[in-house]
C-alpha positions in Angstrom: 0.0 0.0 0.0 1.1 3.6 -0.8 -0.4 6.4 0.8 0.8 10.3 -0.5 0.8 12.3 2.7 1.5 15.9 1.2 3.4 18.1 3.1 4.3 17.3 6.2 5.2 20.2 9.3 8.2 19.2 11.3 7.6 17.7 13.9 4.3 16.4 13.2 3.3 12.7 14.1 0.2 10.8 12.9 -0.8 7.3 12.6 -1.9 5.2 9.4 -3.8 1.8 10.6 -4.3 -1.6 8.3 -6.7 -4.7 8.7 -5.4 -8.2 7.0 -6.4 -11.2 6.6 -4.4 -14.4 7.2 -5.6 -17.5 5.5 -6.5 -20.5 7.9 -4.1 -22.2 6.1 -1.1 -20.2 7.3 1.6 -22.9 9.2 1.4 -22.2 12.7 4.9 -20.3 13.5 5.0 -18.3 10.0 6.5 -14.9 10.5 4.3 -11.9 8.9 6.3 -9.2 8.5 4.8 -5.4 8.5 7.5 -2.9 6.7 6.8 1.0 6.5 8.7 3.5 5.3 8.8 7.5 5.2 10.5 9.0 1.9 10.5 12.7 1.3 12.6 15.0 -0.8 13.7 17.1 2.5 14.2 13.8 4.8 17.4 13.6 6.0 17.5 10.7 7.8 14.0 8.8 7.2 12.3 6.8 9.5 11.5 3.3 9.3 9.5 0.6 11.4 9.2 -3.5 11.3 7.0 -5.3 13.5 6.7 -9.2 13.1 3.4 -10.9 14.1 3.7 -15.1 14.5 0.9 -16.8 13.2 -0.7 -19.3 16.0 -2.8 -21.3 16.7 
């Protein structure tokens, strides 16, 4: 997914939120693995997050 935020103050903090679904068929232990990035022509050092959910039972 891509979302185009505009311009965004310095400083400024907000919070994007997504639903999935995992198929029931999914092995129990599988990693699913949630990347996001920030890109901006004026970002110096961009910020970045992973978060890894294991699928159970």
């Amino acid at each position: 997914m891509t979302w185009k935020l505009g311009s965004v103050p310095v400083g400024e903090s907000g919070t994007v939120t997504m639903t999935a679904n995992v198929r029931s068929s999914a092995p129990v232990g599988s990693a699913i693995v949630n990347q996001a990035f920030f890109t901006g022509e004026m970002t110096v050092s961009p910020p970045t997050a992973v978060t890894v959910t294991w699928v159970t039972p």
